[in-house]
Structure formats: structure tokens, C-alpha cells
Kinemage of the C-alpha trace (Angstrom):
@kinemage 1
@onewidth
@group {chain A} dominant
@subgroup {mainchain}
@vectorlist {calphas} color= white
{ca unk a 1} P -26.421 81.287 -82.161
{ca unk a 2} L -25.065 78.654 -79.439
{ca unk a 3} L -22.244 76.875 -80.648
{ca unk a 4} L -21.873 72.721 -80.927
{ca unk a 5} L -22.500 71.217 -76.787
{ca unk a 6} L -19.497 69.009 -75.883
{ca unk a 7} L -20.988 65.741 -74.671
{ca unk a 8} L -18.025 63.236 -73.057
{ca unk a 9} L -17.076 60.575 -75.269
{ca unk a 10} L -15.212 58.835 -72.951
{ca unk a 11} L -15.803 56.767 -69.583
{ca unk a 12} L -12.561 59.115 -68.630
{ca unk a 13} L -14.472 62.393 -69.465
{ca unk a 14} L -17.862 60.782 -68.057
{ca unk a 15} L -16.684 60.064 -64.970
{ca unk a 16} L -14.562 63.257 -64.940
{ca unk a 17} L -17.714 65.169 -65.557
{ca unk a 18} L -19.781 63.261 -63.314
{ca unk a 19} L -17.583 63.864 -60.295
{ca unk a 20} L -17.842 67.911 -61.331
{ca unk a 21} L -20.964 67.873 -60.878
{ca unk a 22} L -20.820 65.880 -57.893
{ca unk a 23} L -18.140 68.535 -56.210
{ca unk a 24} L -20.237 71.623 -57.097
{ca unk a 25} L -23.442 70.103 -54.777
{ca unk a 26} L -20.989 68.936 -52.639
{ca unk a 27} L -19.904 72.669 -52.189
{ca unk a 28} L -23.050 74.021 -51.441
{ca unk a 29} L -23.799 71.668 -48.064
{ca unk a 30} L -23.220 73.210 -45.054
{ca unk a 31} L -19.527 73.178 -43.462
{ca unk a 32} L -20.908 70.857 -40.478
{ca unk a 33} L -21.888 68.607 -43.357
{ca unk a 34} L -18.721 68.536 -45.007
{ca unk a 35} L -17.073 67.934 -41.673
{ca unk a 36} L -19.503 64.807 -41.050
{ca unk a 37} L -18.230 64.097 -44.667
{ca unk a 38} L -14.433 64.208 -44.385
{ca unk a 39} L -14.506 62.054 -40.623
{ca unk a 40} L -15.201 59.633 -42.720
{ca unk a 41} L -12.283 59.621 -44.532
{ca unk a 42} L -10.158 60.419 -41.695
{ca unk a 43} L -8.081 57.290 -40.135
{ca unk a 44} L -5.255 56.432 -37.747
{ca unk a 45} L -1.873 56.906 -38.698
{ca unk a 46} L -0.131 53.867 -39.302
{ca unk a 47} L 2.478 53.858 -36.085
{ca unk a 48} L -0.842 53.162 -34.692
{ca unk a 49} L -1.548 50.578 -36.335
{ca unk a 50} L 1.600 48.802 -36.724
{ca unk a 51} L 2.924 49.500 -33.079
{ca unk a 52} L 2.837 45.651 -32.751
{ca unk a 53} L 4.228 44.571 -35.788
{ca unk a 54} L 8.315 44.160 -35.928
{ca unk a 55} L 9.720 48.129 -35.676
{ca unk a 56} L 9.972 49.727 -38.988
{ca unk a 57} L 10.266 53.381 -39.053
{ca unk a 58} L 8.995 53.356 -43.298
{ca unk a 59} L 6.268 51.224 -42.266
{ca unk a 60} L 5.677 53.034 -39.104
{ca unk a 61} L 5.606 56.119 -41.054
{ca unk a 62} L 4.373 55.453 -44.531
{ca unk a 63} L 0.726 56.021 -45.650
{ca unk a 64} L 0.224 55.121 -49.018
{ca unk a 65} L -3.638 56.632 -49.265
{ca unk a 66} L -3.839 60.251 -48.371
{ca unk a 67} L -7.488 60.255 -49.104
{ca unk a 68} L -7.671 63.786 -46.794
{ca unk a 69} L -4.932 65.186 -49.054
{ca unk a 70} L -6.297 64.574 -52.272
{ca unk a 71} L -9.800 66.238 -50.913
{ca unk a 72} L -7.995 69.564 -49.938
{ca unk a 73} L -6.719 69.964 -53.350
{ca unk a 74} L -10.426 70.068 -54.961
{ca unk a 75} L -11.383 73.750 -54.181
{ca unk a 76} L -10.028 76.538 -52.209
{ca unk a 77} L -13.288 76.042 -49.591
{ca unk a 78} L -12.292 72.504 -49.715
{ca unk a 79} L -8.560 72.719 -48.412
{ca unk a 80} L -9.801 75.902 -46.097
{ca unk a 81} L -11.959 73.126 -44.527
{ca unk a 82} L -9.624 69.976 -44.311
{ca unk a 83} L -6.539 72.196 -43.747
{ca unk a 84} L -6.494 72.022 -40.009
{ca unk a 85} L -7.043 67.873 -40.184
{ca unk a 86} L -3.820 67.776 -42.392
{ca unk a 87} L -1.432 68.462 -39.360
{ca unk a 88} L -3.321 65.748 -37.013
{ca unk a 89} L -0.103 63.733 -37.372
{ca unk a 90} L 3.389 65.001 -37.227
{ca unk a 91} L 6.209 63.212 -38.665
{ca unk a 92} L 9.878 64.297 -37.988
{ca unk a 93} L 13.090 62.668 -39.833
{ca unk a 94} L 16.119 62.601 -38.555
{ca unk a 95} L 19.547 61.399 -39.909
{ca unk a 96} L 22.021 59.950 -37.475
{ca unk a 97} L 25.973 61.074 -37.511
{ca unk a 98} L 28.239 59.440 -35.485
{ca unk a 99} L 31.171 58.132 -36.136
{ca unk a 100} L 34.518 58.494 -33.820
{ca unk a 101} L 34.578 62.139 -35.407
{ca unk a 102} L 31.173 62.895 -34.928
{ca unk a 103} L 29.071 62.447 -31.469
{ca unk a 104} L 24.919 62.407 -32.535
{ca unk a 105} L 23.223 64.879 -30.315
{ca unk a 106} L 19.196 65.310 -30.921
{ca unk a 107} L 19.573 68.984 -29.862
{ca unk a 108} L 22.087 69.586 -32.328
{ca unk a 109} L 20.601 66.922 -35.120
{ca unk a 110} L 20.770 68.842 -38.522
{ca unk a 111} L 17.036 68.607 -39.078
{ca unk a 112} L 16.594 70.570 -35.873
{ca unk a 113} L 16.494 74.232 -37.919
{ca unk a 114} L 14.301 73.154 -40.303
{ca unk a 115} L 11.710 71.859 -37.582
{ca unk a 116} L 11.895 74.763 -35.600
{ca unk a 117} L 10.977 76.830 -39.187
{ca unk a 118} L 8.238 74.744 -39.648
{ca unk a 119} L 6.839 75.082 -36.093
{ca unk a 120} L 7.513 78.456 -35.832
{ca unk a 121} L 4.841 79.381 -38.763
{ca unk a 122} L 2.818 76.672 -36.991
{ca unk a 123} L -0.334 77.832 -35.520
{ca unk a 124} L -2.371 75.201 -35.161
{ca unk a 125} L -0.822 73.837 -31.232
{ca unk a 126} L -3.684 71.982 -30.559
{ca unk a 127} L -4.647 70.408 -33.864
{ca unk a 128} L -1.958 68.052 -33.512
{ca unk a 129} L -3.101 64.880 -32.274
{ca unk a 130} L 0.496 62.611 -32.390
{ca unk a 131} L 3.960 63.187 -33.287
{ca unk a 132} L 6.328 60.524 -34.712
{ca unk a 133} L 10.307 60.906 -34.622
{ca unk a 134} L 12.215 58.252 -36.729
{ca unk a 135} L 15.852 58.361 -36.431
{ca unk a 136} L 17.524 57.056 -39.142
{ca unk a 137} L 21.049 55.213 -39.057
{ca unk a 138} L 23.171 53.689 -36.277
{ca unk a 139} L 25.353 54.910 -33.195
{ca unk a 140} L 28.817 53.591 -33.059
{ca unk a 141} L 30.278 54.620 -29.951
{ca unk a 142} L 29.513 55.448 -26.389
{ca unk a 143} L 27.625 58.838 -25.771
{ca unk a 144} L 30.255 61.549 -24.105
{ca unk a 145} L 28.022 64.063 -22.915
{ca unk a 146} L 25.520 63.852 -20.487
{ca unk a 147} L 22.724 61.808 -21.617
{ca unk a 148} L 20.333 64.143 -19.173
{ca unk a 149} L 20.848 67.007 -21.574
{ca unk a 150} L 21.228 66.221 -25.034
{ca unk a 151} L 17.840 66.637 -25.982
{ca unk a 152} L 16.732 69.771 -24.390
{ca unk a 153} L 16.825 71.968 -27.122
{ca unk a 154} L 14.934 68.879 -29.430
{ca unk a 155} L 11.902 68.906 -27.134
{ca unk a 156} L 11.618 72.418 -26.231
{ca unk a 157} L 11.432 73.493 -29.631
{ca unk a 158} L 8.290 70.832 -29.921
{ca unk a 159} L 6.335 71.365 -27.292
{ca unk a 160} L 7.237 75.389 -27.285
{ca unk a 161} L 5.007 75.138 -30.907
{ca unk a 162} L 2.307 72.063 -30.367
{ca unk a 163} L 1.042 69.737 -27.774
{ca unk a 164} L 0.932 66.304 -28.774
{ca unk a 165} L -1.329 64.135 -26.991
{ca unk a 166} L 1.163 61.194 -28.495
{ca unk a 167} L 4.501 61.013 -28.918
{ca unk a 168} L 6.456 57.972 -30.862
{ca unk a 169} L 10.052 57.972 -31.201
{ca unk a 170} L 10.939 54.660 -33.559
{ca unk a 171} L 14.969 54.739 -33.331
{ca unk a 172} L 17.938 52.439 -32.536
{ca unk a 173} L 17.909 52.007 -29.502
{ca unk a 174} L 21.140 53.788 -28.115
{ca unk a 175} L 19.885 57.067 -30.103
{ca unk a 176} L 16.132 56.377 -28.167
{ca unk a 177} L 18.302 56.275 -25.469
{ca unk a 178} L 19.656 59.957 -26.389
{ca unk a 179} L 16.061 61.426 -27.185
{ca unk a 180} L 14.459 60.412 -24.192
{ca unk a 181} L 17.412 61.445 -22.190
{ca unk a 182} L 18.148 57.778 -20.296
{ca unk a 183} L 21.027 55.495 -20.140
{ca unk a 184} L 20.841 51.893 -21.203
{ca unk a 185} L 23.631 49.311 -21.673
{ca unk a 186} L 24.172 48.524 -25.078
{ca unk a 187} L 27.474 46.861 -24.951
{ca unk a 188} L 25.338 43.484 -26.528
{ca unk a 189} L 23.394 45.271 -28.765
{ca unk a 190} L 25.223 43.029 -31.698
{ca unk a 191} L 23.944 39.724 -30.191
{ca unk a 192} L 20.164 40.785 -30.636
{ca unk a 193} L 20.129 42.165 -33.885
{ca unk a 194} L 17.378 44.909 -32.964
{ca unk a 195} L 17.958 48.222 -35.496
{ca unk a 196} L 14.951 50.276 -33.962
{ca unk a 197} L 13.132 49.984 -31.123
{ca unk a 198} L 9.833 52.205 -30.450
{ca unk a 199} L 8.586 53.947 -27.730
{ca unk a 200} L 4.971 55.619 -27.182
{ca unk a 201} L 4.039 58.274 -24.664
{ca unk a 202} L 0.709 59.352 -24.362
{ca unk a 203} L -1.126 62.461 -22.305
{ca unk a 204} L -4.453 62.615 -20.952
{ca unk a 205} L -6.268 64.018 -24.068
{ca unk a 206} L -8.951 66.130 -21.877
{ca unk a 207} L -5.903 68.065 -20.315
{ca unk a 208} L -4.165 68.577 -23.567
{ca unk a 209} L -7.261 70.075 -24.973
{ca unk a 210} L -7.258 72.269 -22.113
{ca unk a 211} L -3.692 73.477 -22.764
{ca unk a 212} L -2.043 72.391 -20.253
{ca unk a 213} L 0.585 73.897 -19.253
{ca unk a 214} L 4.555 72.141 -18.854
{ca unk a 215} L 4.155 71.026 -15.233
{ca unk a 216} L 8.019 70.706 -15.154
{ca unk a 217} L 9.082 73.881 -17.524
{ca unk a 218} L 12.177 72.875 -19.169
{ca unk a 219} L 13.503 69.782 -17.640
{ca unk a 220} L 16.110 68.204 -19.128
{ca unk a 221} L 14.675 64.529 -19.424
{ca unk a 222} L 11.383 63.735 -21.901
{ca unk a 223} L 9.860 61.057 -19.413
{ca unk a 224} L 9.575 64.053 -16.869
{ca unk a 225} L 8.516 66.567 -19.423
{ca unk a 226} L 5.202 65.406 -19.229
{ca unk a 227} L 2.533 63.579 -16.976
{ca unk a 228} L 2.269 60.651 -19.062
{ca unk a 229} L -0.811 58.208 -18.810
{ca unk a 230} L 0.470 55.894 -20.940
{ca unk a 231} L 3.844 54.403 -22.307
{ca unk a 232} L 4.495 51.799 -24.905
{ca unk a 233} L 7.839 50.040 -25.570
{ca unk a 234} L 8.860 47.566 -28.401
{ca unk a 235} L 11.877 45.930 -28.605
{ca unk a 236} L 10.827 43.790 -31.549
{ca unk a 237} L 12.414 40.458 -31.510
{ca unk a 238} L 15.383 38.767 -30.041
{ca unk a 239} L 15.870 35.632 -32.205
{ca unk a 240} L 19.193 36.435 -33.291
{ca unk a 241} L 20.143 35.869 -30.000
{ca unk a 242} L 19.366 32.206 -29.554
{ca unk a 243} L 21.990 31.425 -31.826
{ca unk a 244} L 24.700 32.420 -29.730
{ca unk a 245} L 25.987 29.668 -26.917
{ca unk a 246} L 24.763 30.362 -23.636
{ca unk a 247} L 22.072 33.505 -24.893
{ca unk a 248} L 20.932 34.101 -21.438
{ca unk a 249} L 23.723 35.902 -20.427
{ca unk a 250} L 23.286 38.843 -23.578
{ca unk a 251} L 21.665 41.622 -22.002
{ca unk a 252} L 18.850 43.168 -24.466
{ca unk a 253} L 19.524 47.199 -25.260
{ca unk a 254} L 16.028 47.511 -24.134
{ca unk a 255} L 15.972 50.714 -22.779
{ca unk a 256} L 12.485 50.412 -20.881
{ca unk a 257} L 14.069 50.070 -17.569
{ca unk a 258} L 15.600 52.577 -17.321
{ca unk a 259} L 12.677 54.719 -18.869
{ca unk a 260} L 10.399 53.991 -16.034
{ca unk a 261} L 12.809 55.267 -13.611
{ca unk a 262} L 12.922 58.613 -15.062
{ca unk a 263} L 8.862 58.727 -16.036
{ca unk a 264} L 6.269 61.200 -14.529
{ca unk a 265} L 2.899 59.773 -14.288
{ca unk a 266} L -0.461 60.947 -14.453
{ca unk a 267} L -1.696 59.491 -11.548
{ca unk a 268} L -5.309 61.817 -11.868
{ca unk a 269} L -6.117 59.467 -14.879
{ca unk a 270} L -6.392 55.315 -15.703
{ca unk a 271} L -2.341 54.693 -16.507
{ca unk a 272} L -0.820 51.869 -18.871
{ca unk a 273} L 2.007 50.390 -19.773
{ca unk a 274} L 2.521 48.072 -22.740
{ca unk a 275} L 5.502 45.869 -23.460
{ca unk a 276} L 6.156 44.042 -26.859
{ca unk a 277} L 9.025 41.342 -26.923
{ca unk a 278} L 9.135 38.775 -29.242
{ca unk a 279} L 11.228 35.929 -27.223
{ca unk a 280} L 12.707 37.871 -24.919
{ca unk a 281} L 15.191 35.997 -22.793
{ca unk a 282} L 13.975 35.268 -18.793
{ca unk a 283} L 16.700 37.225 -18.050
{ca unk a 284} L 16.074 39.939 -19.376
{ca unk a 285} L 12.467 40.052 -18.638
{ca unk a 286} L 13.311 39.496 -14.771
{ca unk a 287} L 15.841 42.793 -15.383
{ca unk a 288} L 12.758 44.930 -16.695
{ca unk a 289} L 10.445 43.106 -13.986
{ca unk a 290} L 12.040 44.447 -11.119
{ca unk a 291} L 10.830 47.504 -11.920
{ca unk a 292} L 7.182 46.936 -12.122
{ca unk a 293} L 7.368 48.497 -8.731
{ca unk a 294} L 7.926 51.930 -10.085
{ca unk a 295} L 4.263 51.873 -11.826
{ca unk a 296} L 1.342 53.458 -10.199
{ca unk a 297} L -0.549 51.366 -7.987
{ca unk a 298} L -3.627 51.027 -10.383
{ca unk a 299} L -2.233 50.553 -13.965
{ca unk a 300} L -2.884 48.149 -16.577
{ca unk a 301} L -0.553 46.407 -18.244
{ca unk a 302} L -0.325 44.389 -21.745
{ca unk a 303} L 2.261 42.052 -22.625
{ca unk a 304} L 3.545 40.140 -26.010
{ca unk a 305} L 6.086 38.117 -25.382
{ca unk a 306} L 5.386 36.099 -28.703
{ca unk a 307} L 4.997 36.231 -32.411
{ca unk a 308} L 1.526 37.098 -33.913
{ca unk a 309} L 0.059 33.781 -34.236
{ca unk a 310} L 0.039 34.310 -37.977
{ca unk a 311} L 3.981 35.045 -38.123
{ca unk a 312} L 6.198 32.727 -40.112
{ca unk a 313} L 9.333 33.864 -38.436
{ca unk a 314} L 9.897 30.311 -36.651
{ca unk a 315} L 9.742 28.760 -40.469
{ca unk a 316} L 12.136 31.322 -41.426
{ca unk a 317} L 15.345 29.918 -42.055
{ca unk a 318} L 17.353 33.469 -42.672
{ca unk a 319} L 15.758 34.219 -38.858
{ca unk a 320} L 16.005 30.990 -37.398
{ca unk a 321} L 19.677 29.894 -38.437
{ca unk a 322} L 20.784 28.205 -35.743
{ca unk a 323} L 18.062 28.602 -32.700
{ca unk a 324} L 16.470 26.236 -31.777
{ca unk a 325} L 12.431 26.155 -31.326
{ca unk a 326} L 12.353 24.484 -28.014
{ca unk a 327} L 14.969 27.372 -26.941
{ca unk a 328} L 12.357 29.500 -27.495
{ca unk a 329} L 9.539 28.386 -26.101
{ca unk a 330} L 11.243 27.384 -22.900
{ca unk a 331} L 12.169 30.600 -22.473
{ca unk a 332} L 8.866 32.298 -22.835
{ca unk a 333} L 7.437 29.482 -20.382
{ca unk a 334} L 10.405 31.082 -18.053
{ca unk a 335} L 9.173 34.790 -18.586
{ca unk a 336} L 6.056 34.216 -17.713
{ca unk a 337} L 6.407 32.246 -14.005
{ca unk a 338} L 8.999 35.511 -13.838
{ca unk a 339} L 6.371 38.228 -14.602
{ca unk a 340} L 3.601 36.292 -12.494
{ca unk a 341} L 6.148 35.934 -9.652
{ca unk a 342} L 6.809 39.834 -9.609
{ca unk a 343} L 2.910 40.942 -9.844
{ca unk a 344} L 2.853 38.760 -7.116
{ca unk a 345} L 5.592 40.075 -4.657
{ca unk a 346} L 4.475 43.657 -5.793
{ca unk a 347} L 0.959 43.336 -4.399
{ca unk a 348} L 2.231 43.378 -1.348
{ca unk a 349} L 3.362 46.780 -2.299
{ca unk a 350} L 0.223 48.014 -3.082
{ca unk a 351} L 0.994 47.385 -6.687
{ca unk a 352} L -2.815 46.091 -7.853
{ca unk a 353} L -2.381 46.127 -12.423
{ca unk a 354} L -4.949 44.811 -14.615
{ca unk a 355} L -2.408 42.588 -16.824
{ca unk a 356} L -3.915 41.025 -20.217
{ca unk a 357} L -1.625 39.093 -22.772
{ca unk a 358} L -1.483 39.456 -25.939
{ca unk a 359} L -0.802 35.797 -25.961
{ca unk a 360} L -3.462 34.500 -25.385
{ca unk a 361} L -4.276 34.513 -29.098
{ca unk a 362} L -2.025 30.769 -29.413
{ca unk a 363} L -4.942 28.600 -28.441
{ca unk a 364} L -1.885 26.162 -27.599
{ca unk a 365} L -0.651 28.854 -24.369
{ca unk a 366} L -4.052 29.424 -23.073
{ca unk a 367} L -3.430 26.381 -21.037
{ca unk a 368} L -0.397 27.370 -19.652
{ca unk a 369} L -0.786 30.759 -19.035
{ca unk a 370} L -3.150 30.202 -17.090
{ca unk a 371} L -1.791 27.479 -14.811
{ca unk a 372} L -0.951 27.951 -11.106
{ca unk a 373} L 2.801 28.843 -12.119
{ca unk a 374} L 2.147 31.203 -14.551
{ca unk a 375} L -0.632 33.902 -14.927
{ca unk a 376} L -3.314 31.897 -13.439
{ca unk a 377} L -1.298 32.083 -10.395
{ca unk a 378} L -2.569 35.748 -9.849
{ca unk a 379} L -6.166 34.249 -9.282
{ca unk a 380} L -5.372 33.022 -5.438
{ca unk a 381} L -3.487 36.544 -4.786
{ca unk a 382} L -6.670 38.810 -5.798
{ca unk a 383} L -7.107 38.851 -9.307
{ca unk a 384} L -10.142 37.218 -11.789
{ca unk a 385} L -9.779 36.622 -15.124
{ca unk a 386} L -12.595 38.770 -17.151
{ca unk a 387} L -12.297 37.315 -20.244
{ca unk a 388} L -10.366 35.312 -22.223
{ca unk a 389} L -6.871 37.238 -22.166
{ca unk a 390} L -7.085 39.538 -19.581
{ca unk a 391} L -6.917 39.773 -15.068
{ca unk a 392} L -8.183 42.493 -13.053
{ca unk a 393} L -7.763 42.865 -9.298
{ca unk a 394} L -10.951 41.697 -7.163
{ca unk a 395} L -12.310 43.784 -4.446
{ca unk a 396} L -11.565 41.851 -1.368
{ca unk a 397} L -14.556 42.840 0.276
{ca unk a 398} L -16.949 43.041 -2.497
{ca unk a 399} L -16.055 40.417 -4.594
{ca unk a 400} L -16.023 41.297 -7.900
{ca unk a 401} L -13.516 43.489 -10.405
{ca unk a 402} L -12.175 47.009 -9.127
């Protein structure tokens, strides 16, 4: 004789039951299905979509839904499914010492063993889709060794296990300095205030998928490690500085410069460079300028040189202090005629970018950007504005965008 049936009392046990049954259908669809299924709850990681907000390496980092995750752990056909989509995005942690006893080397960081475990059970090489590095802490002195080789062992042991077609390295920026194997002055560092700066590197995905091999086997320096279509640099903001008498003469420890000397690019593919400064000084912007020369002749470039429009930061008085708000927006109005200047001057040097500006979004700068002295003075040296933040170079013959 059948016992008593158990019917759920509860919304808990309804909804518990419910999603049972739910699961066991769920089970039975074919794997293409469940694929089709789980893209949905796939999404970017968030150093994607932060890369524009003030650098953060927990908010850079942190994802607070795991939606993926939480799917795997339903049934053993379940996580054999989602496994692979679980190591998409790659995030490595590492702890700065350095101290006048202790000189921080990435190829000797303490992490380093337990990442080369990890990848060394790893394999899944070309599952990975990005790769973030947050270095955590501060340097306090001047690097001793050469800054060529101190990360040689880092990045070999990455890209001996996986392929990355990003990289992001969120770090301060005299230990970003050490990972990507560049100088960079930082003897002002304390005038700007910046802990972490972040730098992206991206390959062309269609060559990554193909395996491509290192073109430059184990060189010492990360810019040259790869052909890179793409590289992305924020400084975050430089506010502090305007409270310091005569600011224009604090250089940033923006290490871009000197970056894009040592970078191999993927000249086979569209390349792009993107630059976030919130209120950099003119100065400092003509220092990085100067080397807009060293991009590849076809390259597009995006630039924010100011706050999101929704920021508070100017109402701010813990971030304002003493600046003053004319200060800054003088010196924006300054970076601007400097950048337009330089694109300029460079097109006689075959230099043709795309350039678009993030700040156009300030209904009260479209008017001055595009102005004969500032952006809209690349529209009598071959460029058009396409739309409402952006200028592409015009075929001189043809007439319209190339």
C-alpha cells in the first residue's frame, strides 16, 4: 500500500519543487540548446565595463552575480557543460613588497608558484577570453634591476599555459611600470594622488583562435610580446594636483609614453588606442602627444579628458580642496588645441587616426571642441566629422570617409 504523498506546504518548498521539475526537462534538451540557454546568462566581466570609471582594482575585479556559477553546480551534465565558460576570465592577485629591504619583482612576486600550479593543470589555452592582473599595495623606492627583465618569468608562465585575447593589468603605476617592463618617472607621483592606473592590451581575436604562435619567443618586454591591436590606458584623475602652486610643472606617472615606445603592433588588423584622463594638465598631455607619431598610420583613437557628465567630483569638497574650477577647465581647453595641434603636424607624417571624444557627452564642450582651435580644426586638414563625437580622415580624391 503507497504511503501518505508529500505535497509542499510552503511557497519555499513550491518553488523549490517547481524549479526540480523545471531542471529535469531542462536536462533532457539537447546540449546546443543548453548552450543557446547559458549565452544568455553569460556577460562581460566588469574591467570591461568599468574601464572608464576612476581605477579600482575591487571594482575592476568584483562580480557580485555569478549567475554561470550557480548553473554549474545544478547537475554533473550541467557543470560538464558550463565548465569550459567558467575560465573565460582570468583574474590574478598580487601583493606588493617593497620596502628599502625588499625590491618588488613580478617574476619573483609570491603568487607566481601558485599561478604557475594553476596553469599548469590548465587545459583549456584557448577558452580564455581576458586576463586581469591587480597588484595590490604601493612601491616605495626606485626599481634596481633592469626594468627590461623583471617580468620575464611573470609572462612566460602565462602565455606558456593560455592565450588571452585581453590582457588588463590595474596597478600603481610604478609596479605597471615593472609588469610591462617600461620606465616612467615617478618622482611626482605624490602630487597626483593616482594609486592604480590600468592598462588594456588586446590581440586580434581571429589569430588567437588560430593559436598563434609568440612572434617574438621570449622577449623580455610585454608590449613586444605580442602584436597588439589595441591598447587602453587610464590614469584616472589628476585633481589633487591643482591644489599645488604652479601644477603645471608636476609631471603625471603616466606611464603611456613610454609604453608606446616599446609596443608591437598589429598592423594586418584596424588598431586603437584609448586614453582616459580626467584633467590632465596641458603639459602633460603635450608629453604623451609627442608620441602620437609612434602609432600606425591608420588607427583610431578615443580620448576622455573629462569627468562623466554625471560625476559629482567638482562638488566634492574632500576632491576639490583647494583647486579651483576655472583651473580646470582652462586646462582641458589647453589639451585639446595641444592634441588637435599634434594630429595636425602628424598628418604630414602619414599619421591619418579616426579620433572621437568621449567628451562630447557635455553638451556645454560640443561648441568648443569643435571650433577652429580645437578638434574642429582637423576638418580643413582632411578629416569630417561622422557623427556627433567622432572624425575620420576624408579621401582626398573621393571625398568621403576612408
Amino acid at each position: 500500500m503507497r504511503g501518505p504523498v508529500h505535497l509542499p506546504t510552503t511557497p519555499h518548498e513550491q518553488v523549490r519543487q517547481h524549479l526540480g521539475f523545471l531542471f529535469i526537462k531542462m536536462d533532457a534538451l539537447p546540449d546546443e540548446l543548453k548552450l543557446h540557454i547559458i549565452s544568455y546568462l553569460d556577460c562581460a566581466p566588469p574591467s570591461d565595463r568599468r574601464f572608464f570609471d576612476e581605477p579600482n582594482p575591487r571594482a575592476l575585479s568584483s562580480l557580485r552575480d555569478q549567475p554561470l556559477k550557480a548553473l554549474s553546480l545544478v547537475s554533473r551534465r550541467w557543470h560538464r557543460i558550463i565548465k569550459p565558460l567558467l575560465f573565460h576570465y582570468l583574474v590574478f592577485h598580487l601583493h606588493i613588497l617593497d620596502d628599502e629591504h625588499n625590491e618588488w619583482i613580478p617574476s619573483r612576486a609570491q603568487e607566481l608558484p601558485q599561478i604557475r600550479h594553476f596553469l599548469g593543470k590548465f587545459d583549456r589555452r584557448h577558452h580564455v577570453k581576458s586576463l586581469l592582473v591587480c597588484a595590490h599595495g604601493e612601491i616605495y623606492g626606485s626599481l634596481r634591476a633592469d626594468i627590461a627583465s623583471v617580468s620575464t618569468d611573470f609572462w612566460s608562465a602565462v602565455f606558456y599555459s593560455i592565450e588571452p585575447a585581453s590582457i588588463k593589468v590595474v596597478a600603481p603605476p610604478a609596479a605597471l611600470a615593472r609588469l610591462a617592463g617600461s620606465g616612467g618617472y615617478f618622482q611626482h607621483a605624490w602630487a597626483f594622488e593616482q594609486s592604480y592606473h590600468v592598462l588594456e592590451l588586446r590581440q586580434n581575436v581571429s589569430l588567437t583562435d588560430d593559436g598563434c604562435a609568440d612572434p617574438f619567443g621570449t622577449t623580455e618586454n610585454l608590449m613586444a610580446r605580442r602584436r597588439w591591436c589595441h591598447i587602453g590606458y587610464n590614469e584616472g584623475s589628476s585633481l589633487s594636483a591643482y591644489n599645488l602652486y604652479e601644477y603645471q610643472h608636476y609631471i603625471s606617472p603616466c606611464v603611456l609614453r613610454h609604453l608606446l615606445e616599446r609596443a608591437s603592433w598589429d598592423t594586418n588588423t584596424a588598431t586603437s588606442l584609448t586614453y582616459v584622463a580626467i584633467f590632465p594638465t596641458s603639459e602633460n598631455v603635450l608629453r604623451f602627444a609627442r608620441h602620437l607619431a609612434l602609432l600606425p598610420t591608420q588607427c583610431h583613437i578615443t580620448f576622455q579628458l573629462a569627468p562623466e557628465p554625471t560625476s559629482t567630483i567638482l562638488h566634492e569638497p574632500e576632491r576639490m580642496k583647494r583647486a579651483q574650477p576655472a583651473d580646470l577647465w582652462v586646462e582641458l581647453d589647453r589639451t585639446y588645441r595641444v592634441l588637435a595641434g599634434f594630429l595636425v603636424h602628424n598628418r604630414r607624417h602619414k599619421l591619418r587616426p579616426s579620433v572621437k571624444s568621449r567628451d562630447y557627452r557635455w553638451k556645454a564642450l560640443v561648441e568648443t571642441l569643435d571650433d577652429d582651435e580645437h578638434l574642429g580644426a582637423l576638418k580643413g586638414h582632411g578629416w569630417a566629422k561622422t557623427d556627433g563625437s567622432e572624425w575620420v580622415p576624408v579621401d582626398p580624391i573621393k571625398h568621403h570617409p576612408v
